[in-house]
C-alpha positions in Angstrom: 36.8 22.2 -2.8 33.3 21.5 -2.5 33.7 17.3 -2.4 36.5 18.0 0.3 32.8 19.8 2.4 30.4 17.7 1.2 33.1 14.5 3.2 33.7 16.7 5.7 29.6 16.9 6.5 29.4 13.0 5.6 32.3 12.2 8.5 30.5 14.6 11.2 27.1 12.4 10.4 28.4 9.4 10.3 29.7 10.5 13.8 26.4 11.3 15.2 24.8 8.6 13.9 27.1 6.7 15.4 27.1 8.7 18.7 23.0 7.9 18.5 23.8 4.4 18.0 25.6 4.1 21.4 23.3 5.6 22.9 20.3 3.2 22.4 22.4 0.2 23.1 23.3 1.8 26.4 20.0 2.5 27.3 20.3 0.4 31.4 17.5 -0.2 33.8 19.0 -0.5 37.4 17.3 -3.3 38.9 16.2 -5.8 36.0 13.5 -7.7 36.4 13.6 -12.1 35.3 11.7 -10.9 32.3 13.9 -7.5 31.3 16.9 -9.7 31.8 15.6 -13.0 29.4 14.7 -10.2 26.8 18.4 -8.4 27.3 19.9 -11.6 27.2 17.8 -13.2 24.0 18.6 -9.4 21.7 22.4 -9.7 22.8 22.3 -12.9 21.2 20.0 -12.0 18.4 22.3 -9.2 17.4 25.5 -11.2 17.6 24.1 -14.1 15.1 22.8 -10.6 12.7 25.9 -9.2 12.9 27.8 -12.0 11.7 25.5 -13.3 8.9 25.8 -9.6 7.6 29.7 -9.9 8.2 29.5 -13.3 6.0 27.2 -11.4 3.3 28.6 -8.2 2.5 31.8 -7.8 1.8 34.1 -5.4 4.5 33.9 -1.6 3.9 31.9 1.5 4.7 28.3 -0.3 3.0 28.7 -3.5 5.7 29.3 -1.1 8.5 26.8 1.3 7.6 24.0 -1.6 7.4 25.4 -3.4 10.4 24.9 -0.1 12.6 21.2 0.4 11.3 20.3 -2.7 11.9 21.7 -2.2 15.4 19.7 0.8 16.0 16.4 -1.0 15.0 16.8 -4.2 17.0 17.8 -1.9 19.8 15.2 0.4 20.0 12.9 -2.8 19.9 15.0 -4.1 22.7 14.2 -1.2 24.7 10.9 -0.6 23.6 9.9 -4.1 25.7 12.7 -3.3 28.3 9.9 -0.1 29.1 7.1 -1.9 28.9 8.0 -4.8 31.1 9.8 -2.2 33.4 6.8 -2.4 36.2 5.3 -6.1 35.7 
């Protein structure tokens, strides 16, 4: 009875964790400047070339996810961290 909780409580943070996730990648600016959009444009490809060296190194399953989406987190928060501070320049 008490593994069936302890999964049930794992499940709801992996789903806020993931919910978190989402939000920092959507994290927009409504009119981009030439610099926000070569540093939006240079972490989208960063991330995809990450993503599928970690793909190629790990093999499929909850440990590869669970990397892949921290990773994402960092770089994104990065991402926007520089999005902000080239917002007025």
């Amino acid at each position: 009875m008490e593994n069936k909780a302890k999964n049930a409580g794992s499940r709801a943070d992996k789903e806020t964790f993931l919910t978190e996730a989402k939000a920092v990648r959507k994290e927009e600016y409504p009119n981009p400047n030439p610099t926000q959009v070569f540093i939006k444009s240079r972490f989208g490809h960063l991330v995809g070339k990450m993503l599928s060296q970690i793909e190629s190194a790990f093999p499929e399953g909850r440990q590869c996810d669970a990397v892949k989406s921290l990773l994402e987190i960092s770089i994104y928060d990065t991402r926007n961290e520089l999005l902000r501070y080239f917002a007025d320049r």
